[in-house]
C-alpha positions in Angstrom: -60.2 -257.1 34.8 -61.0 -253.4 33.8 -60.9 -253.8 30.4 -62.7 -250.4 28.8 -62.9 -248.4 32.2 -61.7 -245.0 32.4 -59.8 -244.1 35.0 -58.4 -240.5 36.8 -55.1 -241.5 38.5 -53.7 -238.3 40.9 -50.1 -238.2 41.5 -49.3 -240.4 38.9 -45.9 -239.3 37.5 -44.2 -241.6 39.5 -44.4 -243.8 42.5 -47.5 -245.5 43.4 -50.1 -243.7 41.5 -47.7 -244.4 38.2 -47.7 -248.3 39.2 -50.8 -248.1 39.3 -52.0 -246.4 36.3 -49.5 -249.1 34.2 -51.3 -251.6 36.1 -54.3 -250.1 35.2 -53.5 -250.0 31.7 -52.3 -253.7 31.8 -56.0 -254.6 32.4 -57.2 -253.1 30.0 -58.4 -249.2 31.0 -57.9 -246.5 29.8 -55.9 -244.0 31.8 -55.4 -240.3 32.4 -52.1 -239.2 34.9 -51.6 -236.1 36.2 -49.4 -234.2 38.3 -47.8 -230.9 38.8 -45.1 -231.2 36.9 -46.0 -229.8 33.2 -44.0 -232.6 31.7 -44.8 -236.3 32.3 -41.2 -237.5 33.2 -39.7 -240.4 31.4 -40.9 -243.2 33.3 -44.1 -241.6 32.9 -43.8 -240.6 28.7 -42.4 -244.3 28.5 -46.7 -245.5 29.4 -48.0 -243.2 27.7 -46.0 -244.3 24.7 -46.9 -247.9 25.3 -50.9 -247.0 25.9 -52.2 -245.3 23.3 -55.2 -245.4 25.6 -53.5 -243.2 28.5 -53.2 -239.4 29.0 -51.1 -237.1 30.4 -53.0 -233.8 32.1 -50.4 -231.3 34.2 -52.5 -229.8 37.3 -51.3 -229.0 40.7 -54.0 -230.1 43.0 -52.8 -227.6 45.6 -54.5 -224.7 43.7 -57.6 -223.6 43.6 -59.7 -224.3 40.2 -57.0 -226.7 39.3 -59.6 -229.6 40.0 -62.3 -228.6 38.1 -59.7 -227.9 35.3 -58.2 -231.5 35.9 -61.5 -233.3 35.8 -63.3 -231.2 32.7 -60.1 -232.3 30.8 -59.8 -235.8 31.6 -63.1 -236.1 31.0 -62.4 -234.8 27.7 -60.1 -237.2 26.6 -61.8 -240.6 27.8 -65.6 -239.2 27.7 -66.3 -240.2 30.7 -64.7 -241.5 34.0 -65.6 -244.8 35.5 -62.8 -245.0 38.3 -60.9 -242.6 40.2 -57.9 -242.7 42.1 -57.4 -240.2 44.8 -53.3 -240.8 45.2 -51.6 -237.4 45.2 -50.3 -236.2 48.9 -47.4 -235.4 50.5 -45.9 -236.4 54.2 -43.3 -232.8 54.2 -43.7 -231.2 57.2 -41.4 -229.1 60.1 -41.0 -230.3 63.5 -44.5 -230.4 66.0 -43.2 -227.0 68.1 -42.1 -225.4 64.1 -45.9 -226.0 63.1 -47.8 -223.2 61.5 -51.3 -222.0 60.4 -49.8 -222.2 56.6 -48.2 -226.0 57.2 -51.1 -227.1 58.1 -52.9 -225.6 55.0 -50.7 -227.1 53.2 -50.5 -230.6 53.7 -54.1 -230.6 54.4 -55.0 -229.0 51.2 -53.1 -231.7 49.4 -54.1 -234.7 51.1 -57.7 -234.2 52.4 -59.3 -231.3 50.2 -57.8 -232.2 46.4 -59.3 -235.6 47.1 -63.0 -234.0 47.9 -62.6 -231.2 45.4 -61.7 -233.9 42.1 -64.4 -236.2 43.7 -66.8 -233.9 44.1 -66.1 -233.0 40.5 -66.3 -236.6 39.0 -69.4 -237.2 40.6 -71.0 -234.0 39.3 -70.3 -235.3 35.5 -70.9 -239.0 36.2 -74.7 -237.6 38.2 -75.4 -235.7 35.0 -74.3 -238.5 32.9 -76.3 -241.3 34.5 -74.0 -243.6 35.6 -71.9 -244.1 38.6 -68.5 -245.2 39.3 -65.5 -246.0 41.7 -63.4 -243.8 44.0 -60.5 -245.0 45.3 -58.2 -243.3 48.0 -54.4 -243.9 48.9 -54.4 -243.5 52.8 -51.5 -244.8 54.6 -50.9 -247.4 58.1 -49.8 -243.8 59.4 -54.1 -242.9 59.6 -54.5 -245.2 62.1 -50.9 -245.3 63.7 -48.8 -243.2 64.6 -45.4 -241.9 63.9 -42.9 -239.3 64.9 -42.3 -235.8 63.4 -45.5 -236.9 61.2 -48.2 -235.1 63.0 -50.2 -233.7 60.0 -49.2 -236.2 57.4 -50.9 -238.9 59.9 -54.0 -236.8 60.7 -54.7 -235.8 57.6 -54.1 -239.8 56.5 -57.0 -240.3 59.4 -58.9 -238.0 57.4 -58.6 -240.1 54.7 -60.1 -243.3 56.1 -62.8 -240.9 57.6 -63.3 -239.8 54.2 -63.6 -243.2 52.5 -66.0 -244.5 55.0 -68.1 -241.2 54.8 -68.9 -241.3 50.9 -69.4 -244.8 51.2 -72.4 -243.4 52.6 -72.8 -240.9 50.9 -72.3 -241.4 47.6 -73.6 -245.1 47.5 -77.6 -243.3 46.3 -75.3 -242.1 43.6 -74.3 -245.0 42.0 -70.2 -244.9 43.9 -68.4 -247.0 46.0 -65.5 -246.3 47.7 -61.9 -247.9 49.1 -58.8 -247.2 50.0 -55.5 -248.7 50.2 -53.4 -248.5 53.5 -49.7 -249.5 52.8 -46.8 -249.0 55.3 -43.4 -248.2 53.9 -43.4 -248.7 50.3 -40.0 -247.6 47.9 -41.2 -244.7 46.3 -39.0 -241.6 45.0 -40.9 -239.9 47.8 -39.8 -242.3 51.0 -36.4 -243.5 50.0 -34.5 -240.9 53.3 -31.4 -242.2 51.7 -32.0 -245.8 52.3 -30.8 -247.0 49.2 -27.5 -246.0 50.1 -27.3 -246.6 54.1 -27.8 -250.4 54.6 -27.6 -250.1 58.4 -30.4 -247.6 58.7 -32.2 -249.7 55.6 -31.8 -252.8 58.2 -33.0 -251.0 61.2 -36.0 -250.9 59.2 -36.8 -253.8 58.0 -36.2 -255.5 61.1 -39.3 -253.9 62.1 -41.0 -255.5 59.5 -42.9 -258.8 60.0 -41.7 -259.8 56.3 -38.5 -258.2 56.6 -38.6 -255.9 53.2 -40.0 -253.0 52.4 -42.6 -252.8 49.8 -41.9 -252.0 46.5 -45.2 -250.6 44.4 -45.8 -253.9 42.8 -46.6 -255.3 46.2 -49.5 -252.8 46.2 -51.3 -252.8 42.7 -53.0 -255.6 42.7 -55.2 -254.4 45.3 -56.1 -250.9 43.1 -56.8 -253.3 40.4 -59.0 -255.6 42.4 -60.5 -252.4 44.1 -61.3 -251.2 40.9 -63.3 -254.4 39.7 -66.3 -255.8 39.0 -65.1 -258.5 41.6 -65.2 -255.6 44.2 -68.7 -254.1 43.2 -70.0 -254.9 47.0 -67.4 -253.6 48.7 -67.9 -250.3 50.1 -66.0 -247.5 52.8 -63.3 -250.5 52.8 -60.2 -250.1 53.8 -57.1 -252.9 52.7 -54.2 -252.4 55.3 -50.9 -253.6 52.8 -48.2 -253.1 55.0 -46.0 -256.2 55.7 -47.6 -257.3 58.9 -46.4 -253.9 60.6 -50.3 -253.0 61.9 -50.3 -256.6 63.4 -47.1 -256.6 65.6 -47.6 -254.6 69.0 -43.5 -254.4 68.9 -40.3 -255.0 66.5 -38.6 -257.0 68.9 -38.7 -258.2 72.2 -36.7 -261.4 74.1 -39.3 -263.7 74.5 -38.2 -265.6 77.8 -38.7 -269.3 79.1 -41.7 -268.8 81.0 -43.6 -267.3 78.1 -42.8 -270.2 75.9 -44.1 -272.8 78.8 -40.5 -274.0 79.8 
């Protein structure tokens, strides 16, 4: 579905954005990953061995200039990008009363402004280039619900959706459209809070869970892929809620009583 697009994948040493840039590879793109980390990772080295096609570019997104490093280089290496994914973020954050000023920053800087700052970037080169492109975003259920001890992760998520929705408009005279992907809990390096290992606190979980599992990133990729498509070329400020049925149930559980069921 994507065969000889070029594609910018954030946060893509492991997790999600690594899922999806094999996925993306699968279909036949081409693929630069980044991340902080200044080497891939094996998971990571074991793509880039199998896709001649893919990159791997070290930046941390949390600095400043590191964007407009990230994009000149990817650029670089596939001439040109055709479809980006903003995935990097993180959810680490004190207690609501333990907030600061440089929290806030932080999380904020990662989530919201790396997404605008390599955006803003691809569509400089793409403008000059004169063609347009894709731009993805991984939100979360948590922008539009909410959560406890989450209080910037989940604003900044609602940021995101904002943010998809806003260069829908304002990038569509440019030649972009824009979507994002809105999982709920997916099995990631990042969200595991030692369930792997705790079955009872792993089942208090899913039992919240219309479809009883958590998602793994396979559940998810298809979607990036689809997003990413020609089949998708009309769809614009979209956001795909992937979460299980969790957005859809007002409450886990609840006795449902005879009267309710007519008796």
């Amino acid at each position: 579905m994507l065969q000889g697009r070029r594609a910018l994948v954030t946060g893509s040493s492991q997790g999600i954005g690594l899922a999806v840039a094999r996925a993306y590879a699968a279909n036949g793109a081409r693929v630069v990953l980044t991340s902080e980390r200044p080497e891939p990772g094996p998971e990571c080295d074991a793509l880039l061995r199998a896709a001649p096609g893919c990159h791997y570019v070290p930046a941390d997104l949390s600095r400043d200039g590191e964007a407009e490093q990230l994009v000149a280089e990817a650029w670089a290496r596939l001439g040109g990008i055709d479809v980006l994914v903003n995935n990097v973020g993180t959810f680490r954050e004190p207690a609501f009363l333990d907030l600061t000023k440089r929290d806030f920053d932080f999380v904020f800087n990662l989530n919201v402004w790396a997404a605008i700052a390599v955006t803003r970037e691809v569509v400089r080169r793409a403008v000059a280039a004169g063609h347009g492109g894709r731009v993805l975003f991984t939100t979360s259920l948590n922008g539009s619900r909410s959560e406890p001890a989450h209080t910037l992760y989940d604003a900044s998520k609602g940021a995101v959706n904002a943010l998809t929705r806003q260069l829908a408009v304002e990038l569509a005279p440019l030649g972009f459209t824009t979507a994002a992907v809105a999982p709920g809990l997916v099995e990631t390096p990042l969200t595991d809070w030692g369930l792997r290992s705790d079955p009872a606190a792993r089942r208090a979980v899913t039992d919240q869970i219309p479809v009883r599992r958590i998602a793994t990133v396979d559940d998810l990729t298809g979607w990036y892929v689809f997003l990413a498509s020609d089949a998708a070329a009309y769809a614009t400020g979209t956001i795909v809620t992937v979460d299980g049925g969790l957005d859809a149930q007002q409450m886990p559980a609840r006795p449902v009583t005879d009267a309710e069921k007519g008796r």
